[in-house]
N, C-alpha and C positions, 0 to 999 in steps of 0.2 A: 504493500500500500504506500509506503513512504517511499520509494522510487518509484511508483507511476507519478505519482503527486510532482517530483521532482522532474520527469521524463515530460511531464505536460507542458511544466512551466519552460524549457527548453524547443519544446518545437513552438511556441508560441513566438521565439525571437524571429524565424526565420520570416513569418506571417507579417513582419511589420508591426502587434499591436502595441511595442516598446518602444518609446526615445531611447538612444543610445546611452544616457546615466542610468535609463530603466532598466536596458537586456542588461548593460554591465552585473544589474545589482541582482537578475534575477537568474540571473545565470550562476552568480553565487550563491543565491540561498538552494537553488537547484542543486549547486555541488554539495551545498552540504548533507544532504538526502541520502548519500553514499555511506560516509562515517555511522550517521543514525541506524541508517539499516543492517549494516555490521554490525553495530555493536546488538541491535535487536535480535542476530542470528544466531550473537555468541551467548547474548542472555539475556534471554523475556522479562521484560522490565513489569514484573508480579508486584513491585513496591507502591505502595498507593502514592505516594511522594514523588516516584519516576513518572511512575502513569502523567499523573500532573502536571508534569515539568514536561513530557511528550505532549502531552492538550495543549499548553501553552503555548508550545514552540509550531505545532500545527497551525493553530488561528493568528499566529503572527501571520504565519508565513503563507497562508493563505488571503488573509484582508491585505498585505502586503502588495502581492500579487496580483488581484484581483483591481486594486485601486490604480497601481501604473497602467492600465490598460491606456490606448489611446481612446476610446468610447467604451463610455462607460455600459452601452447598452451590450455593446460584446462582450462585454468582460460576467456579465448575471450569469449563465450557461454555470460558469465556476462557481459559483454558490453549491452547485451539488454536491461540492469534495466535503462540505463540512457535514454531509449525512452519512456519510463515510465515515470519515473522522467521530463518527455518533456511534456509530455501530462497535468501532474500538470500546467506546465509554462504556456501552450497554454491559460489555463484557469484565472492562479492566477498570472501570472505577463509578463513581458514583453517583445515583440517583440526581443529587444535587448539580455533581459536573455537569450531568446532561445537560440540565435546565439552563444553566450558566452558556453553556456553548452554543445550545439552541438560540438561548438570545442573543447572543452575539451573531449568531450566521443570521436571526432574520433581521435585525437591523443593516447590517450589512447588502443582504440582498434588498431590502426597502429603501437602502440610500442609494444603493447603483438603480436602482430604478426611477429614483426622484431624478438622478441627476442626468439619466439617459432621455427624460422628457426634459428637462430643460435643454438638455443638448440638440433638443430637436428630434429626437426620436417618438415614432407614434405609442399615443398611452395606453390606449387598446393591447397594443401588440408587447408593453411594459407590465402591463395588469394582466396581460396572459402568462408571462413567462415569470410575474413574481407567485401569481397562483399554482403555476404547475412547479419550480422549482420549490416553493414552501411547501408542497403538499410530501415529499420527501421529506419533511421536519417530524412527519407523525410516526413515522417507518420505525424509528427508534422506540418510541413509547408501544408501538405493537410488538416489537420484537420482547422487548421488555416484560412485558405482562407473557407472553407466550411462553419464554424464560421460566419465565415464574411460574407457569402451570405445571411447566416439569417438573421444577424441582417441586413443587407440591404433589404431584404423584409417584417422582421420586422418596419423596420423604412419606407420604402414605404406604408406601409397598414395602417400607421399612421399621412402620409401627402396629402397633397391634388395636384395631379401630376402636374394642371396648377401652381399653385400660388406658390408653394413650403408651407405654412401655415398649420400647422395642421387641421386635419379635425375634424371632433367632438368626434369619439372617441377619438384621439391622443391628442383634447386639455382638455378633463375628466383625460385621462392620464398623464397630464403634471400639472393640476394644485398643485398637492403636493408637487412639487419642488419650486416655485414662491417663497419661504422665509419666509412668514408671518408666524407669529407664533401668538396665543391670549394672549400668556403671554405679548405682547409688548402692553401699553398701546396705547388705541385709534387705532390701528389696525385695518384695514376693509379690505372687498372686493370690488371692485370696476367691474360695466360688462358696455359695451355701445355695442350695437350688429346695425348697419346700412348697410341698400341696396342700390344699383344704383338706380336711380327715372327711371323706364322708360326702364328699361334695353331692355325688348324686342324691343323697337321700335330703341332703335340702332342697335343692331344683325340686323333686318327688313333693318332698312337704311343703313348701312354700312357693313354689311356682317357679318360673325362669327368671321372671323379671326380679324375684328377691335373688336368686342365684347373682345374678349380673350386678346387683349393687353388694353383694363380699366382695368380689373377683375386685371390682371396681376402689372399694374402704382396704384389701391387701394392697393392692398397688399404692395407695396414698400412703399408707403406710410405711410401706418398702421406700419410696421415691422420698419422704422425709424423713425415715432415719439413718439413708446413706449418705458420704460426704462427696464430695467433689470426683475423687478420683475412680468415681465408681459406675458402675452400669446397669440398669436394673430393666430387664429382659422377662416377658411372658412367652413362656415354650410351648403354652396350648393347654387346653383344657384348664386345667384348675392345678397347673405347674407353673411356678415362678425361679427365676435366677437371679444373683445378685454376683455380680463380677466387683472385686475391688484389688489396685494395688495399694502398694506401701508399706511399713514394715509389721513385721506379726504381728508386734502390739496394734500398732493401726488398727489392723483386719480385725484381731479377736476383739479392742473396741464394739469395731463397728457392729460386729456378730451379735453381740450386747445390746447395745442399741436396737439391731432387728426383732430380737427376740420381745424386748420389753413393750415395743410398737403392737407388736401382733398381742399380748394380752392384755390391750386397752379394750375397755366398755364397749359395744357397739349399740345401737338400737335397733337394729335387723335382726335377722336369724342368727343364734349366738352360733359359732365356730370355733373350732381351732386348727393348728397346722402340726405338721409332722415336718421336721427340717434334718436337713444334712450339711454337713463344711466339710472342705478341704483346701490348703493352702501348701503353697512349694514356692520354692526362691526361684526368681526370677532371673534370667541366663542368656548368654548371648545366643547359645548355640540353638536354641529350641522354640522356634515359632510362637511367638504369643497366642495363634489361634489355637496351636495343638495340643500347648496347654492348656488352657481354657479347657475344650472340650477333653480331655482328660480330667480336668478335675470336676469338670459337670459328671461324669460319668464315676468318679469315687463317688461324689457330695450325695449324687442318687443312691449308691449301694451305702450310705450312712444310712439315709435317710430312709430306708426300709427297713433296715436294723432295727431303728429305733421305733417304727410303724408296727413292726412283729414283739416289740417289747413290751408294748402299750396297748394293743388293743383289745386286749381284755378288759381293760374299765371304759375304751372310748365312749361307747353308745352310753350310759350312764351318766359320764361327766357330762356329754355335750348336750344331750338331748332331755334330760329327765324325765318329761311330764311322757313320752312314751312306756315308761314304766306302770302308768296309772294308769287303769281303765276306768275308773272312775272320774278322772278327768273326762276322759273321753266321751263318757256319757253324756255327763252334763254339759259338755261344748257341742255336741251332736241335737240332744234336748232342748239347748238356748237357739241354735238353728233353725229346729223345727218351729219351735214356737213360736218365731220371729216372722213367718214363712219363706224359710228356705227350705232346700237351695233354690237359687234363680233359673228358669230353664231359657236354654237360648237352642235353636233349631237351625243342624246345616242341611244343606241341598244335597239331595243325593240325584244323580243326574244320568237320564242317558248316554250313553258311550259315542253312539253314532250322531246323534244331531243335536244333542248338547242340553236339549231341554228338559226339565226339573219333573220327576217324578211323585219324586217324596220327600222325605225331610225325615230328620234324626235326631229325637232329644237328648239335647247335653247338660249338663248339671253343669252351675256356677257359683262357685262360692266366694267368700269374701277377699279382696283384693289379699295378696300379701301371707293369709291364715292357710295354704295349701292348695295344692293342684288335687282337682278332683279325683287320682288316683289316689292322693294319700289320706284321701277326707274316708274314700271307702273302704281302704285296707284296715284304717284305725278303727273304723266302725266295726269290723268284722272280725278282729284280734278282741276287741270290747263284747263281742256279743252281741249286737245291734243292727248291724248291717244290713238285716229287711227290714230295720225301722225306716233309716236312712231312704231306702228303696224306694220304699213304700212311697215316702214322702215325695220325694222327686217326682216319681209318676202320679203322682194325683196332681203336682202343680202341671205336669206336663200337660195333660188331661184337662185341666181348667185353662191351658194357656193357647193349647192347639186351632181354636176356635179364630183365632186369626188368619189362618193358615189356610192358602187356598182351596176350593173344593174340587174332591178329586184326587188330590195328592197321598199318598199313603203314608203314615207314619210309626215310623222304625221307636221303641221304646226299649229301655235297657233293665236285664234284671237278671243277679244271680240262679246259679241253679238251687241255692238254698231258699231265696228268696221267692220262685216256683214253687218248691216244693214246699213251703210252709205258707203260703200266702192264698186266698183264692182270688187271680188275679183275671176271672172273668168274669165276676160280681161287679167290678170296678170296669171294667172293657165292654162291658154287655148294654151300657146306657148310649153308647157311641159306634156299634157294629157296624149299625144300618146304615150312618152317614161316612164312614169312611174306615178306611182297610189297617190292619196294623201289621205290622212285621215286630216280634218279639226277640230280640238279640238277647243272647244267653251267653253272659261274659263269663271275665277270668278270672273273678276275685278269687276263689279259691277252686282246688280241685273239687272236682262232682264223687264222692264216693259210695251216693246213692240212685244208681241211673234207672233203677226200675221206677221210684217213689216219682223221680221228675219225668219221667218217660209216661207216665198215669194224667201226671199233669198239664205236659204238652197237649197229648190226644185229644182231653177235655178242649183247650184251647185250640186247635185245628180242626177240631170237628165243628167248632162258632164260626171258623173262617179265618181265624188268625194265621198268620204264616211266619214258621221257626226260622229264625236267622242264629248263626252262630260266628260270635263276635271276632275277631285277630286271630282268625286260622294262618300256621305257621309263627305263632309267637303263645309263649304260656300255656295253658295246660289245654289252648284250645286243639288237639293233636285229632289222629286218625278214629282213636277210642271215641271222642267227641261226636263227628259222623256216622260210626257205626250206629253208635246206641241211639242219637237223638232223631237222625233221620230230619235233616234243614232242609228248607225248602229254598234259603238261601244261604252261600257260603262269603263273608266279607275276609278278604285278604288284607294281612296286614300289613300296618305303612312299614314297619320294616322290610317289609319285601317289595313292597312299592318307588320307595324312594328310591331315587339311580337305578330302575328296573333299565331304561334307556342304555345306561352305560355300563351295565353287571350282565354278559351274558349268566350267571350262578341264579340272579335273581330272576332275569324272565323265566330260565328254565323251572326253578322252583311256582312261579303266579303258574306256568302252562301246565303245569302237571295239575295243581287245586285245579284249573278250570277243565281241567280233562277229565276229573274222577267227579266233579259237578255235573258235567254233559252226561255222565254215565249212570248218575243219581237222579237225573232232571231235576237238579237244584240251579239256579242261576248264581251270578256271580256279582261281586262289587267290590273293588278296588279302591281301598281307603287310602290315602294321605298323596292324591294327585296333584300335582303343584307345578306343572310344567307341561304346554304340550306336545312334547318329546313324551312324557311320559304316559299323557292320554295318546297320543299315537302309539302308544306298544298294549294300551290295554284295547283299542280299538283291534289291532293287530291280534291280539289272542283272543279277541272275542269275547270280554267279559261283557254282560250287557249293559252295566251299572258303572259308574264313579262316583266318587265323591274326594273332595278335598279343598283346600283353599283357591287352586286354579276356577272350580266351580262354583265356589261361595262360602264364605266364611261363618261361623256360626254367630247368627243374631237373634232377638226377640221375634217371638211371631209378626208382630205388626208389622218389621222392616220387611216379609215376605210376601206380607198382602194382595202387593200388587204384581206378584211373578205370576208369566202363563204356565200351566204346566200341561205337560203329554197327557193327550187321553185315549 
């Protein structure tokens, strides 16, 4: 760039547009173009102070230049070199530079245009050339933000989007900045890598969104009790890392500090973690990365040691009120009474043309207090779980009536909860106006299938039609089928999710819908979310879907106004 620049101002002598003290003088600042771009080959002037000192010496030498012309109107064309000159800035120095040099090129260009209309040149043809040559002033400021998006998606694909923590690449990538250097004596690395004890079983009890705000109070944590020369990295799931150098006392400091962070108060779902360290001096011979991941990989086998030491009291200390079923009652009881749960209805949908057949009641409980799977396992460790039942399908029952006519509706209910319940006393007031499908879930194993098998019959002899809940997941297996005889089989979103890009998984949905066709039971494909993934159930012919690609589960009223298949 700095010898074209130079290379211009030279063929411009031959042109005539210089007085002879003019070519003299431009013919010099042209040579000096030569020295500059040497010394720029031997070494990229990265200094913000060089940078500077090159802007400088640019917009001399180009208003220099531009102003000896002999008409001024010839000489505007050169105004373009200083968006050039911009483009260096964008890169080698800063925000402010830009602006600074931006105005200086459009005054420049505004004065050879003032002065190329008084020199008698047309203003039209001045007003055209200061508009097109300033429209090259903006080039920079796009470059710039463009810039900028990278490195903000550079920097996104190197954090971790819940916690904000780098992830494991971005924390490989960071450890070479940390400080440490092996020349400093006694110098080490220091890793402690710890998970939540249990994590699943909060997700289970309290829902996702309470999961995602620990994940979330670890990381604050982690990220204020390390110091400066540190790293603090989420490896996925509910694993964290903590890279630190400096000398061992440093480290086992800081190790202090982490621990005392993590048994502060929360207000969330109470927790705790299982941790592991490992520290080794730091060395010239031996890659800081492959460190690191060596000691990631002791800190873990610590930290299982001490996981196998402890878990014999974990559930106790962290959980307690699971030990009560007395508790459990009476939070189930204040539920009821309150009228809960809340029921909200998803769409269950044709395969082939998309449109809504039925709808499926789901229980809702209260924000925060457990995912509906862990409201009914507690119920049913407690002894109560067709109370629970019960209660769900009666509000469901009172709540359906929104719901379009026509549509059939899927209701959920243990095989305990069949068999101790008569649940066509309660289904028999709503026969006539519309169809049910009875899904017989997984809370616990069925160990009395003749007792439910009496009970079905009853129920399919009113009209009712047996569905059997998350075939291919829990205790809904082959013995399920045999005994109960469904008239529909739903497949579960474990085998649904990625069926697209699992050949294991499509094979496993095409064999349930093959031993369906052979039962004449139909089929339904729960947890569709993609349609990559309704194209493979389309493809294997299940007739049914259901998932969030189809509709997400709401109150009856938001469905009032869907058409459905008739």
């Amino acid at each position: 760039m700095t010898l074209t620049f130079g290379l211009a101002g030279v063929l411009m002598i031959p042109a005539g547009q210089f007085s002879g003290p003019a070519s003299i003088a431009v013919l010099l600042a042209s040579a000096t173009t030569v020295p500059v771009a040497i010394a720029w080959y031997l070494r990229p002037w990265t200094s913000p102070r060089l940078a500077t000192a090159y802007i400088l010496y640019a917009d001399v030498g180009i208003v220099s230049v531009l102003f000896a012309f002999r008409t001024h109107f010839d000489a505007m064309p050169g105004c373009a070199m200083f968006a050039i000159v911009a483009a260096f800035i964008v890169v080698g120095s800063s925000y402010r530079m830009m602006v600074v040099h931006l105005a200086v090129a459009s005054v420049t260009l505004l004065t050879l245009g003032v002065l190329a209309v008084i020199d008698g040149a047309d203003p039209w043809s001045a007003a055209s050339r200061i508009v097109t040559i300033g429209s090259l002033y903006a080039a920079p400021f796009m470059i710039k933000a463009y810039i900028g998006q990278l490195r903000l998606k550079a920097a996104r694909a190197l954090r971790d989007p819940l916690t904000g923590l780098w992830n494991r690449r971005g924390l490989l990538d960071t450890v070479d900045t940390l400080g440490g250097s092996p020349s400093e004596a006694g110098d080490a690395v220091g890793v402690t890598v710890l998970d939540i004890d249990r994590f699943k079983q909060i997700n289970d009890r309290f829902g996702h969104p309470s999961g995602d705000a620990v994940l979330i109070e670890v990381a604050r944590r982690l990220s204020e009790a390390v110091g400066d020369r540190s790293a603090v990295a989420r490896l996925g799931g509910d694993e964290f890392v903590v890279v630190r150098t400096g000398t061992r006392e440093e480290i086992t400091q800081s190790d202090n500090r982490i621990r005392a962070a993590l048994e502060e108060t929360f207000d969330g779902p109470r927790f705790t973690t299982s941790l592991g360290s490992a520290v080794e001096a730091l060395d010239s011979e031996t890659s800081i990365h492959v460190l690191v991941r060596r000691l990631i990989a002791l800190a873990d086998i610590e930290m299982y040691r001490f996981k196998s030491r402890t878990s014999g009291n974990a559930v106790s200390e962290r959980l307690p009120e699971t030990n009560s079923h007395e508790q459990t009652r009476i939070r189930i009881d204040e539920l009821i009474a309150s009228g809960g749960p809340d029921i909200f209805f998803q769409p269950i949908c044709d395969t082939v043309t998309g449109s809504v057949v039925g709808f499926e009641a789901l229980s809702r409980f209260p924000f925060g207090a457990g995912s509906p799977l862990s409201w009914y396992r507690d119920a049913t460790e407690a002894g109560i779980g067709p109370r629970l039942e019960r209660a769900a399908l009666d509000r469901a029952l009172d709540a359906m009536h929104d719901l379009p006519p026509g549509s059939f509706v899927s209701l959920n209910a243990s095989a305990d909860t069949i068999r101790t319940t008569n649940l066509l006393d309660r289904l028999r007031p709503h026969l006539a106006s519309r169809t049910f499908y009875l899904e017989i879930t997984e809370h616990e194993r069925v160990d009395d299938y003749l007792a439910v098998t009496r009970a079905i019959d009853s129920l399919r002899a009113a009209g009712v039609q047996i569905s059997i809940d998350d075939v291919g997941a829990g205790f809904a297996g082959l013995r399920h089928v045999i005994e109960l005889r469904p008239d529909i089989l739903k497949v579960d979103y474990a085998l649904v999710h990625g069926i697209d890009r699992d050949p294991l998984r499509r094979a496993a949905a095409a064999a349930i819908i093959d031993l369906a066709r052979q039962i004449d039971a139909a089929v339904i494909l729960e947890g569709v979310e993609t349609e990559a993934e309704l194209q493979v159930a389309n493809e294997l012919g299940a007739e049914m879907v259901q998932g969030f690609l189809t509709g997400r589960p709401e109150p009856a009223s938001a469905h009032s106004h869907r058409r459905v298949a008739t």
